[in-house]
C-alpha positions in Angstrom: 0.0 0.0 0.0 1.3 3.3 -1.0 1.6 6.0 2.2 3.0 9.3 0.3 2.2 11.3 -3.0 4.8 11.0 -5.5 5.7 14.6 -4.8 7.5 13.5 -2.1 10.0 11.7 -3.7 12.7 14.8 -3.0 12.2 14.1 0.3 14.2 11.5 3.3 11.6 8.8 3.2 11.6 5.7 5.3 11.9 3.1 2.6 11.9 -0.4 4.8 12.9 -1.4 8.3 13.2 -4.5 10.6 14.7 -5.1 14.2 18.4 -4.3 13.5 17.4 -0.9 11.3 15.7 1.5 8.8 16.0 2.3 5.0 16.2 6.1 4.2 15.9 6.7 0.8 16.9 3.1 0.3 20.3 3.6 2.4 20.7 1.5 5.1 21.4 2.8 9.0 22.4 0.4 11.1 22.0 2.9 14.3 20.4 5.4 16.1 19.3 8.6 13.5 17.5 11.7 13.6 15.5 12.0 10.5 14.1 15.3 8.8 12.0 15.3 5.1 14.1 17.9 4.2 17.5 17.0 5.6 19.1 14.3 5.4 19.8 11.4 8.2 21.8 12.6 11.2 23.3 10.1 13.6 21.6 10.4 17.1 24.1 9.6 19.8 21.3 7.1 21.8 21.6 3.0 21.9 19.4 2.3 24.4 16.2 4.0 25.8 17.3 4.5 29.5 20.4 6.5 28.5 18.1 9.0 26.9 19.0 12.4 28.1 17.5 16.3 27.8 20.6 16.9 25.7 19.5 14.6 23.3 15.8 16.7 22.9 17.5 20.0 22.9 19.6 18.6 20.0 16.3 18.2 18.0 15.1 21.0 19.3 17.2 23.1 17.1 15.7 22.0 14.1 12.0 23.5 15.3 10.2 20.5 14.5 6.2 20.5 14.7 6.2 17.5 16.1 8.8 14.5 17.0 8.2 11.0 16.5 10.1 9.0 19.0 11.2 5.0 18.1 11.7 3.5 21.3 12.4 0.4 19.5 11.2 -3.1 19.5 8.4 -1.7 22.2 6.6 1.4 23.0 7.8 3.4 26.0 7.1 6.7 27.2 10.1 9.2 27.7 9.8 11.3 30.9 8.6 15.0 31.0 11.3 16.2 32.3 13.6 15.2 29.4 11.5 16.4 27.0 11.1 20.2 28.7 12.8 22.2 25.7 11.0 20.5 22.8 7.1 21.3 25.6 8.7 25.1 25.7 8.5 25.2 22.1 5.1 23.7 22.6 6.4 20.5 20.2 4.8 17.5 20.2 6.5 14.3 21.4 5.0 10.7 20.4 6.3 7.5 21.7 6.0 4.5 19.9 7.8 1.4 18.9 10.1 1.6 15.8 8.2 0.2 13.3 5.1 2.4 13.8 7.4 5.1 14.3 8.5 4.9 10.7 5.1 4.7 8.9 3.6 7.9 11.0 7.0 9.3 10.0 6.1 9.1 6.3 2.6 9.9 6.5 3.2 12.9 8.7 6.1 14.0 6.4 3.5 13.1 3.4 1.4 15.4 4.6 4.1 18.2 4.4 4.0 18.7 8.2 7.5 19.3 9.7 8.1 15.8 11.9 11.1 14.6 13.2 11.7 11.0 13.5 14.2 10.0 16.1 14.8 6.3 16.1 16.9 4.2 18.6 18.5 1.3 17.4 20.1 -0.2 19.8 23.1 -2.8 19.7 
């Protein structure tokens, strides 16, 4: 089933994924990557959920996002408030959610021509 318009084809798109990664664009990332429709893939300095920091929200911050898409990986989990203070200040969005699902509101978000982050850990 086709998620996107073909007008979004200049865009980073999330192309296929399983456990161990995701496929930008077709490239392969084999770790932890921020992920903008206008920019393209950024390693993100996370491996594993619990050593998520608020540096690592105030480094997508900068970008201005509308809303961030979070990949917790194999499983859903929420990320505390308190990390995720400069992206509220901003009054951007935050949605946790397991990798996979992660990717597909990614692209329809990004689709849609709204200005979503996707920030997927991928853990060793």
């Amino acid at each position: 089933m086709k998620l996107h318009s073909d007008n979004t084809q200049q865009y980073q798109t999330v192309t296929g994924y399983d456990a161990s990664g995701v496929e930008i664009n077709a490239e392969r990332f084999n770790y932890s990557l921020t992920v903008l429709p206008e920019i393209p893939p950024r390693p993100w300095s996370v491996t594993h959920f619990d050593d998520l920091t608020a540096a690592h929200f105030e480094e997508i911050a900068r970008d201005a996002p509308d809303v961030v898409i979070l990949g917790t990986g194999e499983r859903q989990r929420f990320v505390h408030p308190r990390l995720v203070a400069s992206l509220s200040a901003m009054h951007i969005g935050v949605e946790s959610m397991d990798n996979q699902a992660a990717c597909r509101t990614y692209n329809v978000l990004m689709g849609e021509g709204r200005k979503v982050t996707l920030a997927l850990i991928i853990g060793a």
